[in-house]
C-alpha positions in Angstrom: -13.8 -9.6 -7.4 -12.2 -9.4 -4.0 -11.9 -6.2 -1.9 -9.6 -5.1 0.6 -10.0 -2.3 3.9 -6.9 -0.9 4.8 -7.2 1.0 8.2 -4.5 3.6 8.7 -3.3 5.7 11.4 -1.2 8.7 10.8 2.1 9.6 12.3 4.5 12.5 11.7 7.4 9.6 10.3 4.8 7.4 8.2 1.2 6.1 8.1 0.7 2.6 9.6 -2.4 0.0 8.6 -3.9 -3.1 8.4 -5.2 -4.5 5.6 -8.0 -6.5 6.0 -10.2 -9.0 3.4 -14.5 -7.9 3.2 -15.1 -10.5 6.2 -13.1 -8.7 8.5 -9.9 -11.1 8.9 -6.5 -9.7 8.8 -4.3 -10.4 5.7 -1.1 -7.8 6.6 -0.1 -5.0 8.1 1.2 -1.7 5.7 3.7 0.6 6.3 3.5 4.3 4.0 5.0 8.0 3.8 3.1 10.2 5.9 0.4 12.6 4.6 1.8 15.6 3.2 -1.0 16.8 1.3 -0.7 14.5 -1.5 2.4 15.2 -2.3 3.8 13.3 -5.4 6.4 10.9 -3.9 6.6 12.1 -0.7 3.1 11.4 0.5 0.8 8.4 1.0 -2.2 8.3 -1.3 -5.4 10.2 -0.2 -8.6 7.6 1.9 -10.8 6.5 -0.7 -11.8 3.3 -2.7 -9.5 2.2 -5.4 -8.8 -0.4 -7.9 -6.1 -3.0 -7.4 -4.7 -4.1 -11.0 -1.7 -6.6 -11.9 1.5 -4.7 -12.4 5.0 -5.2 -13.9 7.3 -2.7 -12.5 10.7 -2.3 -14.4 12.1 -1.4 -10.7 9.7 -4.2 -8.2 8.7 -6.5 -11.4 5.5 -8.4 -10.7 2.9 -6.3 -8.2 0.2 -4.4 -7.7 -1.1 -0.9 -8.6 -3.7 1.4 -7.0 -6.2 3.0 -9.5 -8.7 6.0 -8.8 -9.0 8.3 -11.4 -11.8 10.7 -9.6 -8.7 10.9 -6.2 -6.0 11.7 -9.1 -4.1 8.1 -9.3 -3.5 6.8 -12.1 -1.3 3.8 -13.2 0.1 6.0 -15.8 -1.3 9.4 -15.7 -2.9 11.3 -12.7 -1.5 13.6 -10.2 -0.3 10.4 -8.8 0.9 8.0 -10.7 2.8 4.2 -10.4 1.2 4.0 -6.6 2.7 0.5 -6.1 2.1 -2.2 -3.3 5.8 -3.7 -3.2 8.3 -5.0 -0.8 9.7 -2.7 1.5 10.4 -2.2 5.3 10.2 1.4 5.9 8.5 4.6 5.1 11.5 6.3 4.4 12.0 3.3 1.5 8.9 3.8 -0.1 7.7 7.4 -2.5 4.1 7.2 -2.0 3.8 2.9 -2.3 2.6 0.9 0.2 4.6 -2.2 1.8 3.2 -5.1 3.4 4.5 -7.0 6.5 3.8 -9.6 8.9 3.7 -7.4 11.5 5.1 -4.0 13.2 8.5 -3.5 14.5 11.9 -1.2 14.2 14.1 -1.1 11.5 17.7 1.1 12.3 15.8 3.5 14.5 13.0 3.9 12.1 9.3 2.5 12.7 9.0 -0.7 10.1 6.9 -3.4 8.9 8.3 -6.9 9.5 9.0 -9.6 7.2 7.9 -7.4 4.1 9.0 -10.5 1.4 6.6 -12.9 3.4 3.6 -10.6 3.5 4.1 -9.5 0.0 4.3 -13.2 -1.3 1.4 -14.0 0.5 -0.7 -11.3 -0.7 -0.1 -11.9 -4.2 -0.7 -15.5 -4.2 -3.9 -14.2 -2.1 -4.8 -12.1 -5.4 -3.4 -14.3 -7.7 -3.0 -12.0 -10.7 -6.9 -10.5 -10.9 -8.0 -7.3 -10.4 -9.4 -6.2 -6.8 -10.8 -3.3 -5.3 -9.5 -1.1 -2.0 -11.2 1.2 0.5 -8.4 3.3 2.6 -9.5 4.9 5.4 -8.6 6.4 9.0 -8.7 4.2 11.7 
């Protein structure tokens, strides 16, 4: 099984990372709502490890969701549920996701990943539909 690190720094408009595979090499960078005390859909998820599983989102279709019951996220039930990573630019697009990108940038005035669609297709051919795992933590 393959497992991720995504570093994070946090701002007072968003939380900003890079996601990196176990040896250390860069896969994406990831854009999130800033912490707000784990606020459902107005915050990013709490650090910790988590499980990656295969989704189908009636709203993103095909993608990815985090998984850690003993931080409160669940795919379906938890204090945080339907944590998705899915294509997006900004923070302000997102309700407690994560988005990939290429790389950092500005988006209408607003801090932004880049080239969300490319990063997001690369990932998932990256996991090609199995399960993974997921450590988040602070930079």
């Amino acid at each position: 099984m393959k497992h991720f690190v995504l570093t994070r720094r946090y701002f007072q408009d968003g939380t900003f990372g890079t996601l990196h595979r176990e040896d250390g090499s860069q896969v994406c960078v990831m854009a999130e709502r800033p912490w707000l005390n784990n606020a459902k859909s107005r915050s990013c998820v709490p650090e910790g490890t988590y499980h990656l599983l295969p989704h189908n989102s009636p709203k993103f279709g095909v993608c990815y969701a985090l998984e850690a019951p003993e931080l409160g996220v669940g795919r379906w039930e938890g204090i945080r549920t339907h944590i998705l990573i899915h294509k997006a630019n900004t923070p302000g697009q997102l309700q407690g996701c994560l988005a990939p990108g290429v790389n950092f940038g500005e988006l209408h005035g607003e801090w932004a990943v880049m080239q969300s669609t490319a990063a997001f297709n690369a990932l998932m051919t990256e996991l090609g539909g199995e399960p993974a795992t997921l450590t988040i933590k602070k930079d």
